[in-house]
C-alpha positions as CSV (number, residue, x, y, z in Angstrom):
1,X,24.9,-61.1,10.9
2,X,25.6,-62.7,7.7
3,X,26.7,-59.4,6.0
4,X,22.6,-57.7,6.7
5,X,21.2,-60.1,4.5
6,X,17.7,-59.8,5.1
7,X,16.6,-63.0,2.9
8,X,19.1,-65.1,5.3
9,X,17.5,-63.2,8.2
10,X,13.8,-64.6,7.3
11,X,14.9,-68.0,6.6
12,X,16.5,-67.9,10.0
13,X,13.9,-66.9,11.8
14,X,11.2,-69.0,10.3
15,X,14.0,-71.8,10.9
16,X,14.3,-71.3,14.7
17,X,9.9,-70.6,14.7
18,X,9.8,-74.3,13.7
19,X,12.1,-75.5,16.0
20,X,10.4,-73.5,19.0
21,X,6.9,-75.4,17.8
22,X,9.3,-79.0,17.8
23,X,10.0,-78.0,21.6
24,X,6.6,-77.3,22.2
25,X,5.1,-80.3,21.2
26,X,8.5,-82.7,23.2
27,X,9.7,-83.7,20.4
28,X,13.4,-82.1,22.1
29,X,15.6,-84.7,19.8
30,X,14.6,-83.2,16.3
31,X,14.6,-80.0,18.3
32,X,18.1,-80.5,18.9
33,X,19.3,-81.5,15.6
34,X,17.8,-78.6,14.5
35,X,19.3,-76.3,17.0
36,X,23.4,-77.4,16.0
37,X,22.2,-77.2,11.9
38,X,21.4,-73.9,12.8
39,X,24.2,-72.5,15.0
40,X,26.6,-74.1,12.6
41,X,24.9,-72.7,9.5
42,X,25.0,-68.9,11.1
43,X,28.7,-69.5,12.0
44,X,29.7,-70.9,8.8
45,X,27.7,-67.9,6.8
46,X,29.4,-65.1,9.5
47,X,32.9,-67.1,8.5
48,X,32.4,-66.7,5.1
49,X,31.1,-62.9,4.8
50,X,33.7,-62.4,7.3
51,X,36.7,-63.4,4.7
52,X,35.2,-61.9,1.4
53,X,36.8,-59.1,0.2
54,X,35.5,-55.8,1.0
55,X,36.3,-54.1,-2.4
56,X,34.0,-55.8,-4.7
């Protein structure tokens, strides 16, 4: 996932921690909002490290 970055890794993960607390406490709109931010964020990062050019 995004070409092993670990910083992008943490950010992730504290990014889907907040939403799990946004479920916990019902407030499931925000918690959906944050859910498609964050699948579209990974997939647009995966895209991207996907067409860079391997010989750098």
């Amino acid at each position: 996932m995004a070409g092993g970055s670990k910083l992008f890794s943490v950010c992730m993960l504290i990014f889907y921690a907040i939403l799990l607390y946004f479920v916990f406490v019902n407030k499931n709109m925000i918690a959906m909002y944050m859910m498609g931010i964050g699948m579209f964020v990974e997939a647009l990062v995966n895209c991207i490290c996907a067409f860079q050019s391997k010989t750098k």
